[in-house]
N, CA, C and O atoms as a Tinker XYZ file with bonds, in Angstrom:
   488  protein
     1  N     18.294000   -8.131000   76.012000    73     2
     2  CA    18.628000   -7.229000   74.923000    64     1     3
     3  C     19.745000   -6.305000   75.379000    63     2     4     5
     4  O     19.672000   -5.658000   76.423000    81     3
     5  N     20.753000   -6.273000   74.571000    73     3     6
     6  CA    21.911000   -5.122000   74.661000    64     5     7
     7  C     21.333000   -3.668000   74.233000    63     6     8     9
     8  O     20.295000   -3.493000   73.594000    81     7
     9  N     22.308000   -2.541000   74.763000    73     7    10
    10  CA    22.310000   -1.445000   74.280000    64     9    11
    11  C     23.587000   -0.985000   74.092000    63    10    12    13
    12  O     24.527000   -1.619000   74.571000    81    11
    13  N     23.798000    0.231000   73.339000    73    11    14
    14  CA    25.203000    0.660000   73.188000    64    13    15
    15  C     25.583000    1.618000   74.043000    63    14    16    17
    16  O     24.922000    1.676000   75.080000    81    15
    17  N     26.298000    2.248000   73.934000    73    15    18
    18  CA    26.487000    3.316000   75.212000    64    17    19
    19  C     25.763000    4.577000   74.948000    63    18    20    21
    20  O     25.656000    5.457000   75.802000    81    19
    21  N     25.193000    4.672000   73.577000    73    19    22
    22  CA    23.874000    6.338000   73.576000    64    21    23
    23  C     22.044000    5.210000   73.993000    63    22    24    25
    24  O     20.891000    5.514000   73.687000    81    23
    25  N     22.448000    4.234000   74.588000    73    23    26
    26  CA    21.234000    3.940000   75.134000    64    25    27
    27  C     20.554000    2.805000   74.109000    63    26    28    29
    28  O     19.840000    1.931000   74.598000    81    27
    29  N     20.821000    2.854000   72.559000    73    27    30
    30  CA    19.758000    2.001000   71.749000    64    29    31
    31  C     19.895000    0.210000   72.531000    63    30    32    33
    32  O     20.638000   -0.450000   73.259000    81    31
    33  N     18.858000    0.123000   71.905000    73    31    34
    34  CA    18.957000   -1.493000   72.288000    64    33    35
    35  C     19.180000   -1.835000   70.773000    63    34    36    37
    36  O     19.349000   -1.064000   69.828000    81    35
    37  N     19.115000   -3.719000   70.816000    73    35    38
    38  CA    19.970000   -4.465000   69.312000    64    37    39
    39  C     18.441000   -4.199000   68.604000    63    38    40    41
    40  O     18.139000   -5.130000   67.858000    81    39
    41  N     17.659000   -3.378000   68.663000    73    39    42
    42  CA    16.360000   -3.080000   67.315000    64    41    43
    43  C     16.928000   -2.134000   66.453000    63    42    44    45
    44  O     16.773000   -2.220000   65.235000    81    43
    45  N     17.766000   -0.973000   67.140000    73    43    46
    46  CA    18.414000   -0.113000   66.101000    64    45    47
    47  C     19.304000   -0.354000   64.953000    63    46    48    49
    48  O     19.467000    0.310000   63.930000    81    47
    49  N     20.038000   -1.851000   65.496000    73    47    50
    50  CA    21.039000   -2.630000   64.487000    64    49    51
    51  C     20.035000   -3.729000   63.191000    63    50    52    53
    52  O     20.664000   -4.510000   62.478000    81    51
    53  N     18.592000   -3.618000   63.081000    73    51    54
    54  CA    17.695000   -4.187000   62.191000    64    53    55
    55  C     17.649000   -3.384000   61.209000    63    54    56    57
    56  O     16.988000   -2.347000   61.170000    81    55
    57  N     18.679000   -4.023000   59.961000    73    55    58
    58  CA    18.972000   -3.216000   58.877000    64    57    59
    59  C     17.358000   -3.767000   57.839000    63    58    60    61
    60  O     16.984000   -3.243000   56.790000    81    59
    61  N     16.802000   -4.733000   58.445000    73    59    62
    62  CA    16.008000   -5.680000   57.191000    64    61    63
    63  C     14.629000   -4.533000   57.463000    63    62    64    65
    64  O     13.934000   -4.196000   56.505000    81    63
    65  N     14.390000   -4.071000   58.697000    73    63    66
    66  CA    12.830000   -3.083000   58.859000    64    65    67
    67  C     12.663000   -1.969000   57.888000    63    66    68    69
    68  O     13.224000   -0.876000   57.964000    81    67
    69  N     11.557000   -2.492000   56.661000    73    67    70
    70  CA    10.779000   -1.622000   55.663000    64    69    71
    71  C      9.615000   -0.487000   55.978000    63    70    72    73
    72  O      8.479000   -0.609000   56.438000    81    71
    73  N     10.484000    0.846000   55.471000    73    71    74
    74  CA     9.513000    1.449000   56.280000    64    73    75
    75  C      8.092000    1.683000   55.115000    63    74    76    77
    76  O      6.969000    1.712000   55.618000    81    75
    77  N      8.225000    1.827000   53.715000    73    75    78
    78  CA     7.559000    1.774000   51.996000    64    77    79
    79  C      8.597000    0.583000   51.545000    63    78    80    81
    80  O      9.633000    0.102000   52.003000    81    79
    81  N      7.480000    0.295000   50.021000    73    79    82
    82  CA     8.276000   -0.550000   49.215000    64    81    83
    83  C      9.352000    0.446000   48.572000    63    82    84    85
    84  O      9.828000   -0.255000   47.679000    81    83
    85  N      9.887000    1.454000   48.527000    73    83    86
    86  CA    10.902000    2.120000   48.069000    64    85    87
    87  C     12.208000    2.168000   48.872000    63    86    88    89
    88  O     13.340000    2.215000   48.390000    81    87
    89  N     11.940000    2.151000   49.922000    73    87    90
    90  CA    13.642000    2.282000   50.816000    64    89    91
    91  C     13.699000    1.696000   52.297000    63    90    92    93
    92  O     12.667000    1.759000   52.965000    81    91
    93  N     14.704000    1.201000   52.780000    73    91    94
    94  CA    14.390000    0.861000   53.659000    64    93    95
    95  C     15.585000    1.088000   54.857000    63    94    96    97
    96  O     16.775000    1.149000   54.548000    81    95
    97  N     15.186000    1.184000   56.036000    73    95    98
    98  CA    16.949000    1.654000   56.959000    64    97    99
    99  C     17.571000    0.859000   57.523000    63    98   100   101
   100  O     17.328000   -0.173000   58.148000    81    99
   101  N     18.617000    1.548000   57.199000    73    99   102
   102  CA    20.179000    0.886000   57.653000    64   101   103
   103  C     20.590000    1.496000   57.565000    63   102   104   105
   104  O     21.290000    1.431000   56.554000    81   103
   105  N     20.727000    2.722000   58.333000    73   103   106
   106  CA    21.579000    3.641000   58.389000    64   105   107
   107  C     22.804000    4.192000   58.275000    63   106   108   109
   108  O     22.852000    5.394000   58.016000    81   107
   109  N     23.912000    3.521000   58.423000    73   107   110
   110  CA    25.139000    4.256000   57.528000    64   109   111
   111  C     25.458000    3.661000   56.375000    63   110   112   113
   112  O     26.473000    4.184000   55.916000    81   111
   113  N     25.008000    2.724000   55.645000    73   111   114
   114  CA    24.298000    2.492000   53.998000    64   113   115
   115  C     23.684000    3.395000   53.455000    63   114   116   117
   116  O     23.963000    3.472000   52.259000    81   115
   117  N     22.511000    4.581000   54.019000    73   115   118
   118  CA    22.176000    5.329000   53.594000    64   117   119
   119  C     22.728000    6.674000   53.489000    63   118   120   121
   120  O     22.496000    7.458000   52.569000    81   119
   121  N     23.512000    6.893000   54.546000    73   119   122
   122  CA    24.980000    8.163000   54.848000    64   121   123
   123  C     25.675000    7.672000   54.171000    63   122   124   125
   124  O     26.697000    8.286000   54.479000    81   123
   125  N     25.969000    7.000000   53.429000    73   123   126
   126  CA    27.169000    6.669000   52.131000    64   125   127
   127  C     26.967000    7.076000   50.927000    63   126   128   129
   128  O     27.828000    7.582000   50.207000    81   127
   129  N     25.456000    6.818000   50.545000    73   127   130
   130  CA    24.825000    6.719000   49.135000    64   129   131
   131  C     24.160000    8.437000   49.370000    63   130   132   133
   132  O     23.566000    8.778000   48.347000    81   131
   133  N     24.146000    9.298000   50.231000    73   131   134
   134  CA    24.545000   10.362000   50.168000    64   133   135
   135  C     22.456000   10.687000   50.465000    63   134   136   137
   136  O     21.626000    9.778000   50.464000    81   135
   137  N     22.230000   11.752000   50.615000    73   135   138
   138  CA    20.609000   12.092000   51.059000    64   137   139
   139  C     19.638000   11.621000   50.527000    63   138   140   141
   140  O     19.310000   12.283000   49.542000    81   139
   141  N     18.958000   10.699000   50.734000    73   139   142
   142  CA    17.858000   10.023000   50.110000    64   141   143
   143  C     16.646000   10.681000   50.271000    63   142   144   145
   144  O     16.249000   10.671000   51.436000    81   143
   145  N     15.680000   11.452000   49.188000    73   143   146
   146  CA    14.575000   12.123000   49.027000    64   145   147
   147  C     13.470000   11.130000   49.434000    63   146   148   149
   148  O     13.161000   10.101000   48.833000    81   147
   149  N     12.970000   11.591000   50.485000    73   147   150
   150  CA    11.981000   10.577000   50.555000    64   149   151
   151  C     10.753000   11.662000   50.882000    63   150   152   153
   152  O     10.925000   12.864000   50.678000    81   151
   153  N      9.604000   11.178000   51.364000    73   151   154
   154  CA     8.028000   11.730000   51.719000    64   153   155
   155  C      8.522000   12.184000   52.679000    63   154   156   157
   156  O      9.722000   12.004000   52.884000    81   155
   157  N      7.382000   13.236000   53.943000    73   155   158
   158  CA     7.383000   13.498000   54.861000    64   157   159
   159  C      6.784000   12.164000   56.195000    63   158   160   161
   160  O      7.215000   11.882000   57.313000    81   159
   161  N      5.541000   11.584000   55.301000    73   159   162
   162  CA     5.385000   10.195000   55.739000    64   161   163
   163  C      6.406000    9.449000   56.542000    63   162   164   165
   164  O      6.360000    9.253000   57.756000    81   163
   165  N      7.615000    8.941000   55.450000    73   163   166
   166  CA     8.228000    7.768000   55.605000    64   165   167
   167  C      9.202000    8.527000   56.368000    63   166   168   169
   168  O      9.712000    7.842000   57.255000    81   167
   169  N      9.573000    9.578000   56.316000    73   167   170
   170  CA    10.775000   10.273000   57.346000    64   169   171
   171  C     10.217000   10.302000   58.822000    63   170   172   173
   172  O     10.822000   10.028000   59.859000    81   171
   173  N      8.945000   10.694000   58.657000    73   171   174
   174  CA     8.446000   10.826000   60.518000    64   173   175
   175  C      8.018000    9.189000   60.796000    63   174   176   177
   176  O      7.746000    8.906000   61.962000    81   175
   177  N      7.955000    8.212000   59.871000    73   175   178
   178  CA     7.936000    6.908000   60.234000    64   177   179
   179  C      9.233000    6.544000   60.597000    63   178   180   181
   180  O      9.413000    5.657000   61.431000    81   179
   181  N     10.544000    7.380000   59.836000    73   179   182
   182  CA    11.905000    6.175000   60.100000    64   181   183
   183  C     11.901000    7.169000   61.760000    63   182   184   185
   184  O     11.662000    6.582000   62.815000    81   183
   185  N     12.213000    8.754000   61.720000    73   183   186
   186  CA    12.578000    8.886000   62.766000    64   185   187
   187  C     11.905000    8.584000   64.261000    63   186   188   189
   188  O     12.429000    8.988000   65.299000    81   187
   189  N     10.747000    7.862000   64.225000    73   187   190
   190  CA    10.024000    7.548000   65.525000    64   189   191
   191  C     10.106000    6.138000   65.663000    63   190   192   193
   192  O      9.872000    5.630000   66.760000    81   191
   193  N     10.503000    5.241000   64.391000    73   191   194
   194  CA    10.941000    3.847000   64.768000    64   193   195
   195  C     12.915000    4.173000   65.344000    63   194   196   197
   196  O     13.439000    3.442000   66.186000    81   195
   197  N     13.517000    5.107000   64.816000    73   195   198
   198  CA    14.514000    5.670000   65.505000    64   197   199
   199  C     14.488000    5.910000   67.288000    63   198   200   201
   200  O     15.494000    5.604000   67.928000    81   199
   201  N     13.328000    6.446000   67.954000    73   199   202
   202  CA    13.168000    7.000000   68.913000    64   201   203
   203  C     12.433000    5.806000   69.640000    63   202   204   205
   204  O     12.175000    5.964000   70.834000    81   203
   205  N     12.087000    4.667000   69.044000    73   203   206
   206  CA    11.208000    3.827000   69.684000    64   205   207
   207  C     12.323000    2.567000   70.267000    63   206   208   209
   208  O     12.146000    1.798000   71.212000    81   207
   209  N     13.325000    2.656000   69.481000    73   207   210
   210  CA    14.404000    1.901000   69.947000    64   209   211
   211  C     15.433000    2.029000   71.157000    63   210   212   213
   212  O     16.335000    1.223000   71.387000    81   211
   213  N     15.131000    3.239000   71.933000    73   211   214
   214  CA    15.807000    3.791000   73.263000    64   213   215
   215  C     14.897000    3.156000   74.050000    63   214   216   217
   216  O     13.795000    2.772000   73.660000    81   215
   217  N     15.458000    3.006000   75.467000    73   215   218
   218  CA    14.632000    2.755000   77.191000    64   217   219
   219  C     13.831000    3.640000   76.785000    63   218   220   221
   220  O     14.117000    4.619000   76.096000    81   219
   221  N     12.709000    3.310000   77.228000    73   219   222
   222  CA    12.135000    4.167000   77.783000    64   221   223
   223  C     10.394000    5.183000   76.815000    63   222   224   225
   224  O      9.283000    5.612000   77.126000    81   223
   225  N     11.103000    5.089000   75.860000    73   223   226
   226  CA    10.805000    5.449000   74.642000    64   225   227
   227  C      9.973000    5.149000   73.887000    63   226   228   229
   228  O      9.424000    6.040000   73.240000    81   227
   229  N      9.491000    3.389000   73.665000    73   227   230
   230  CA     8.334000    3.012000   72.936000    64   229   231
   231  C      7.169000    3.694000   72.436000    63   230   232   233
   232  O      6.403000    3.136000   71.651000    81   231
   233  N      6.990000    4.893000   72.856000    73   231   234
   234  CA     5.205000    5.635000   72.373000    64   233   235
   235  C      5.719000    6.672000   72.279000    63   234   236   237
   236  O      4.981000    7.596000   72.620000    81   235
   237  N      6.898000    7.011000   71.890000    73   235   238
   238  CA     7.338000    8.506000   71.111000    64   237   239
   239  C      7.242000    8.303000   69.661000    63   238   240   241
   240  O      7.539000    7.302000   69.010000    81   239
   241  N      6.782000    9.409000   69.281000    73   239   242
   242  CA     6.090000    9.302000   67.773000    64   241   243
   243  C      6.590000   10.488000   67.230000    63   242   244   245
   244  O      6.702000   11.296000   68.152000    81   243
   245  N      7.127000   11.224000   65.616000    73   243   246
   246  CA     7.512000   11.859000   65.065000    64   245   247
   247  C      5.774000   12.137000   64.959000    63   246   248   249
   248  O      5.073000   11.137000   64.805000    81   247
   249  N      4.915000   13.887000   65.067000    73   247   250
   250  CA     3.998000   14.012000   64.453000    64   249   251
   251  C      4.265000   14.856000   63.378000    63   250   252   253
   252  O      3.433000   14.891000   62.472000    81   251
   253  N      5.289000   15.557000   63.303000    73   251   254
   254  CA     5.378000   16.731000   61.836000    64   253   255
   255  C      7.084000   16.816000   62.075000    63   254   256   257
   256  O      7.783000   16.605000   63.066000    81   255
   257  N      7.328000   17.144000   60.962000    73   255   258
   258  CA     8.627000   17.569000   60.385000    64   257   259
   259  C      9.065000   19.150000   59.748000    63   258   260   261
   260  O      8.395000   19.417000   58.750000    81   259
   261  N      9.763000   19.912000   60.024000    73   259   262
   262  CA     9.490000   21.201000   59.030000    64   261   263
   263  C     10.558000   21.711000   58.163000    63   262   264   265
   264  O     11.742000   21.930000   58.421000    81   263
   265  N      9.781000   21.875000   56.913000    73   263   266
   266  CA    10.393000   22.137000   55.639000    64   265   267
   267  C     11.216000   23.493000   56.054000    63   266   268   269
   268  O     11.043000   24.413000   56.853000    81   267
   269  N     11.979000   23.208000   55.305000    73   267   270
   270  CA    13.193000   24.603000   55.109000    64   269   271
   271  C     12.755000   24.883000   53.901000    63   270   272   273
   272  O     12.281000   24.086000   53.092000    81   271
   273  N     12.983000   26.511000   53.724000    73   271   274
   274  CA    12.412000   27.122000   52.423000    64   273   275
   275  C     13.331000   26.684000   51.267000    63   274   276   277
   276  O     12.958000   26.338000   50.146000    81   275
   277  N     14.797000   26.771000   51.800000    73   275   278
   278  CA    15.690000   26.305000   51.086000    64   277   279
   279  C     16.721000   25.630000   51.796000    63   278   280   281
   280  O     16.885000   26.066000   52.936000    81   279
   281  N     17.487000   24.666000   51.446000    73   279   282
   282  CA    18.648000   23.673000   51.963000    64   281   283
   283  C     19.463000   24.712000   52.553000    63   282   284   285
   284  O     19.891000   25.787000   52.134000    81   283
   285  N     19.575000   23.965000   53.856000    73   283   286
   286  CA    21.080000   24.778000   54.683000    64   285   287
   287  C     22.040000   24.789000   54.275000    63   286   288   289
   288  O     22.244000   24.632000   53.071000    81   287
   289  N     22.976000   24.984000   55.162000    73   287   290
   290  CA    24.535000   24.871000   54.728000    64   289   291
   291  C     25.146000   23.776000   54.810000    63   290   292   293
   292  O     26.204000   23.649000   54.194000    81   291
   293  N     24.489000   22.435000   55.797000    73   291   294
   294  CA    24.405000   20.972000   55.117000    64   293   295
   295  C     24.108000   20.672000   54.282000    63   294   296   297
   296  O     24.831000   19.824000   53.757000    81   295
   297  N     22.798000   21.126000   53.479000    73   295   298
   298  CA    22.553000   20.433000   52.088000    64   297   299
   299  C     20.801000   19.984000   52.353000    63   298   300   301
   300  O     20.112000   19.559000   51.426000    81   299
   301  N     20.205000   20.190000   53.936000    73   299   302
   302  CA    19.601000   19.477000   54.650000    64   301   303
   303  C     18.329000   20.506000   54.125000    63   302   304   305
   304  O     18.436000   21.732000   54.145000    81   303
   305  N     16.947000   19.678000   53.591000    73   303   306
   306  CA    16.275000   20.845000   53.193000    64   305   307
   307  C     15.104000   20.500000   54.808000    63   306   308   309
   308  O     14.269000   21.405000   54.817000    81   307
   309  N     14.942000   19.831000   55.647000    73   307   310
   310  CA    14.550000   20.254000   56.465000    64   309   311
   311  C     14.881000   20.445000   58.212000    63   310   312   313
   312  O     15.840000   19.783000   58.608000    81   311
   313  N     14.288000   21.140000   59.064000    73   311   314
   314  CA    14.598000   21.936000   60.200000    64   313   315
   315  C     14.956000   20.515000   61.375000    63   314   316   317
   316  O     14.388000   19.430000   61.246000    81   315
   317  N     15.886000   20.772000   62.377000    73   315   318
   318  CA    16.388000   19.695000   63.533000    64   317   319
   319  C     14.821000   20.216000   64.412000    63   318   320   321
   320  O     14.599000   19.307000   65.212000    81   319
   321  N     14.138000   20.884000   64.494000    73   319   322
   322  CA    13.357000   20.897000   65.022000    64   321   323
   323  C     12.110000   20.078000   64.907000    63   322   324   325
   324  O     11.556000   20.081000   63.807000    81   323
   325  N     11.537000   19.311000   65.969000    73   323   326
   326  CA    10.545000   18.417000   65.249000    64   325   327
   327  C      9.423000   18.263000   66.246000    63   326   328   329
   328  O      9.833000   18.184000   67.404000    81   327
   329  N      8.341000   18.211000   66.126000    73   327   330
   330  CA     7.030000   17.980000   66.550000    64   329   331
   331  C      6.908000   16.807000   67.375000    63   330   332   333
   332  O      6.073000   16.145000   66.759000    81   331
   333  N      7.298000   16.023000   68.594000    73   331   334
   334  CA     6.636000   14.993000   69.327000    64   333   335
   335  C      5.697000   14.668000   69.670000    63   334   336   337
   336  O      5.218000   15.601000   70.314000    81   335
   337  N      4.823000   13.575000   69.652000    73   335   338
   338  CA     4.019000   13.475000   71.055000    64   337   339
   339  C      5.347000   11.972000   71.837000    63   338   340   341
   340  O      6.023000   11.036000   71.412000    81   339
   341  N      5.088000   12.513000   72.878000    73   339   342
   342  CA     5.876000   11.664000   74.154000    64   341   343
   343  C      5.208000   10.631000   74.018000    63   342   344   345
   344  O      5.939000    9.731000   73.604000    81   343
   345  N      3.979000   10.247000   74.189000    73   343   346
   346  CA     3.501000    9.022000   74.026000    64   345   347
   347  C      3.144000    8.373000   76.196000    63   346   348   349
   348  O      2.827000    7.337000   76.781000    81   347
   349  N      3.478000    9.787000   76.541000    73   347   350
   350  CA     3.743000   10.003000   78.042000    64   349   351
   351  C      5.189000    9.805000   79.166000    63   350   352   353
   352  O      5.436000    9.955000   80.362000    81   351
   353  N      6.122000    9.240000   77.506000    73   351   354
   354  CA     7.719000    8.959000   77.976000    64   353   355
   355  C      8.054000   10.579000   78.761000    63   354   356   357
   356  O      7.668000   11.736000   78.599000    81   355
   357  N      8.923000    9.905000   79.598000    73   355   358
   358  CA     9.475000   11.395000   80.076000    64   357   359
   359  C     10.696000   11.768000   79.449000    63   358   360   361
   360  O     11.536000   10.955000   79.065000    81   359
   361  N     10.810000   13.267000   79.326000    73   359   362
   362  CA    11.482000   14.139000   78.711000    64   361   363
   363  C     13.091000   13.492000   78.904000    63   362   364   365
   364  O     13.853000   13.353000   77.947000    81   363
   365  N     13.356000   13.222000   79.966000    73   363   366
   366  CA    14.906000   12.289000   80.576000    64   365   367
   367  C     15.206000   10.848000   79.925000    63   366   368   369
   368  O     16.106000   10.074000   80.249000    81   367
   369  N     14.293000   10.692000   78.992000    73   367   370
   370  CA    14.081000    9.477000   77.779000    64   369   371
   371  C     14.291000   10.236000   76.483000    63   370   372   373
   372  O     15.360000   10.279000   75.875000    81   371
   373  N     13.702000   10.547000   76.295000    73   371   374
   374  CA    13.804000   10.788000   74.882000    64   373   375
   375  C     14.891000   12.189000   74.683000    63   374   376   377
   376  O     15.496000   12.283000   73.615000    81   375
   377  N     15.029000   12.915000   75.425000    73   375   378
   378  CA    16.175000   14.650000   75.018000    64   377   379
   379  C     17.100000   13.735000   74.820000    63   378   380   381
   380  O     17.237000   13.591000   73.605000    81   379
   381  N     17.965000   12.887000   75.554000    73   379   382
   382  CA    19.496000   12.473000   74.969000    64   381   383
   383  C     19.133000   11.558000   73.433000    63   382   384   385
   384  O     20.042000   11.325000   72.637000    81   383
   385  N     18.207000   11.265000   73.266000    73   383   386
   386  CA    18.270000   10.075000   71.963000    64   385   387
   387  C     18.006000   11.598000   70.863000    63   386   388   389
   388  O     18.744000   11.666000   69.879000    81   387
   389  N     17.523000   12.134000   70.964000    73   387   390
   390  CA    16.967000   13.669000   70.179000    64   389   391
   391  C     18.149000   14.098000   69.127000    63   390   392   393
   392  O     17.968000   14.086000   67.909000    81   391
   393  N     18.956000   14.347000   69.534000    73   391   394
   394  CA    20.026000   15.644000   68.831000    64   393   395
   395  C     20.591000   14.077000   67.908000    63   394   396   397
   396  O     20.438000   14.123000   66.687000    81   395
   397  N     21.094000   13.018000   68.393000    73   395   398
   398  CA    21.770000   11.804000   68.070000    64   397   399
   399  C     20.911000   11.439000   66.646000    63   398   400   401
   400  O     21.523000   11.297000   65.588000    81   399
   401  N     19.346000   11.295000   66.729000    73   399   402
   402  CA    18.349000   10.758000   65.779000    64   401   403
   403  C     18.641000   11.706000   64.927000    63   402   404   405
   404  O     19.400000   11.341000   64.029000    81   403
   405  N     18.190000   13.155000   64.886000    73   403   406
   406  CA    17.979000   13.850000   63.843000    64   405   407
   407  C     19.519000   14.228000   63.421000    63   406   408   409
   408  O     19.597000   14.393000   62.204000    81   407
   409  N     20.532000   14.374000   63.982000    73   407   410
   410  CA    21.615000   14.591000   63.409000    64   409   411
   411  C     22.115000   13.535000   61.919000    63   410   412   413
   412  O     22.468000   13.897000   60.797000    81   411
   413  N     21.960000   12.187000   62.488000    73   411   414
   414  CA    21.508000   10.871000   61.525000    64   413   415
   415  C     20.515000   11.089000   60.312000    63   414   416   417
   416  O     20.771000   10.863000   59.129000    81   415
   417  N     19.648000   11.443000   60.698000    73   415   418
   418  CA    18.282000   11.655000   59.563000    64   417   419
   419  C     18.634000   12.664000   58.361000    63   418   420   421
   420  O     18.433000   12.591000   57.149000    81   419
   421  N     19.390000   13.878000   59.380000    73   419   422
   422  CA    19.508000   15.191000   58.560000    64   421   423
   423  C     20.585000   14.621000   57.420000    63   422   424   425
   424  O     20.365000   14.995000   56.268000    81   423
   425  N     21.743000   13.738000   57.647000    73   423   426
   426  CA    22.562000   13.377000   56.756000    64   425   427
   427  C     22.118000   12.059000   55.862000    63   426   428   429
   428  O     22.737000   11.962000   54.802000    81   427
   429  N     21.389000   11.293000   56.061000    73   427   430
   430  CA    20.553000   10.197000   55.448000    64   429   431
   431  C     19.327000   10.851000   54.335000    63   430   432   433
   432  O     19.111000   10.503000   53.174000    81   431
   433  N     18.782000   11.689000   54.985000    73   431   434
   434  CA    18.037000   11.999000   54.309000    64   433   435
   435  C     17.284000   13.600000   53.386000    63   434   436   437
   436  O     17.982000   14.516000   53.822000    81   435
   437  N     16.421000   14.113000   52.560000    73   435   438
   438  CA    16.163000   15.076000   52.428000    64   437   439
   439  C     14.506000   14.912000   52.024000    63   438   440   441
   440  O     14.115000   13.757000   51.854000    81   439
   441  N     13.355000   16.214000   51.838000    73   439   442
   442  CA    12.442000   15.625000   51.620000    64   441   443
   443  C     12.075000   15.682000   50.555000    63   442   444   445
   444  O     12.168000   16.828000   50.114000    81   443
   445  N     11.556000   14.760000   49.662000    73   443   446
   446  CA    10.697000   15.307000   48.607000    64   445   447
   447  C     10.161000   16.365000   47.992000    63   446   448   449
   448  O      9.503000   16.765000   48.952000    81   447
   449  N      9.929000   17.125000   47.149000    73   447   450
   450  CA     9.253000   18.537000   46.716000    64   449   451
   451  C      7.969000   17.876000   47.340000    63   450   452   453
   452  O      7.722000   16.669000   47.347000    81   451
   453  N      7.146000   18.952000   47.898000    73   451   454
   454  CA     5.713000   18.951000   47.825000    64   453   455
   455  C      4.998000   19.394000   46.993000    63   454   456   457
   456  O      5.165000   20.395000   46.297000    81   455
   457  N      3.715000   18.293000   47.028000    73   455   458
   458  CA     2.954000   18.600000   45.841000    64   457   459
   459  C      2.337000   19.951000   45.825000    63   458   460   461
   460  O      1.721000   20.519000   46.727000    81   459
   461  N      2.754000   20.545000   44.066000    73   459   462
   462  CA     2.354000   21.562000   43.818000    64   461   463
   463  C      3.434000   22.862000   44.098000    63   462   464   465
   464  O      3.234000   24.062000   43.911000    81   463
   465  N      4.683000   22.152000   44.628000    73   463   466
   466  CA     5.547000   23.351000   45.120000    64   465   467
   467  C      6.592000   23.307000   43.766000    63   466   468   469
   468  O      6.519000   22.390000   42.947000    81   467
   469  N      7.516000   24.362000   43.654000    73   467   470
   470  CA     8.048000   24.781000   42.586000    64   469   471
   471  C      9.436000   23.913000   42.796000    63   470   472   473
   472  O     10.356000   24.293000   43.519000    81   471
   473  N      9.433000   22.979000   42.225000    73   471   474
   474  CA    10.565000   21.959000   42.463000    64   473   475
   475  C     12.229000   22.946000   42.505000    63   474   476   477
   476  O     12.961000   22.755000   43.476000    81   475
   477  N     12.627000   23.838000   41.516000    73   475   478
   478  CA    13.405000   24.848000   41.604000    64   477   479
   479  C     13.758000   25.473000   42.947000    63   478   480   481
   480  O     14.978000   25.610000   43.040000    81   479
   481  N     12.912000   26.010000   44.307000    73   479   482
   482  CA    12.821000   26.504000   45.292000    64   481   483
   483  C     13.216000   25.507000   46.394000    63   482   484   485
   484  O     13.542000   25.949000   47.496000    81   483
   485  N     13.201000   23.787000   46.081000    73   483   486
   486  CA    12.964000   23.289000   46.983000    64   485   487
   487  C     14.501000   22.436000   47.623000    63   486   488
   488  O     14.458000   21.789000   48.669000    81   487
């Protein structure tokens, strides 16, 4: 298996992997068609099949994501900050794939209103 020079191997280039029957990644297809609203679910599913595709990396898992009260000055309604478990990968695995994943995500994607929240605010 190849990698590119930020480390992925050829799993990151699998445009066909469904993460719901609603959308599925391929990532600069989805940075074209501009932020795709999706669940909190399917976002901490794309970004840990994101993180599972580096050395090293396999049992790093997205566990939470956090909402911004309101969209930044990207447009991005939630935070680069994100909840791991390592999965016991070491930190020298997963920090360089980090800033690269969510920088990607933040422009691919935004989240859904949550249920019961004031769609207006969100």
């Amino acid at each position: 298996m190849q990698s590119d020079p930020g480390g992925r191997s050829d799993l990151a280039a699998d445009a066909d992997t469904t993460l719901s029957a609603d959308w599925s990644i391929d990532g600069p297809a989805l940075i074209d068609t501009g932020p795709l609203a999706v669940d909190e679910a399917d976002l901490m599913a794309w970004l840990s099949s994101q993180f599972q595709t580096y050395p090293g990396c396999a049992a790093v898992s997205v566990e939470r994501v956090f909402r911004l009260n309101a969209p930044d000055s990207h447009g991005c309604n939630w935070s680069r900050t994100l909840f791991l478990d390592s999965g016991g990968a070491s930190p020298l695995d997963y920090a360089p794939a980090y800033a690269a994943i969510v920088d990607e995500a933040r422009k691919a994607f935004n989240l859904k209103p949550s249920a019961g929240a004031d769609a207006t605010l969100a």
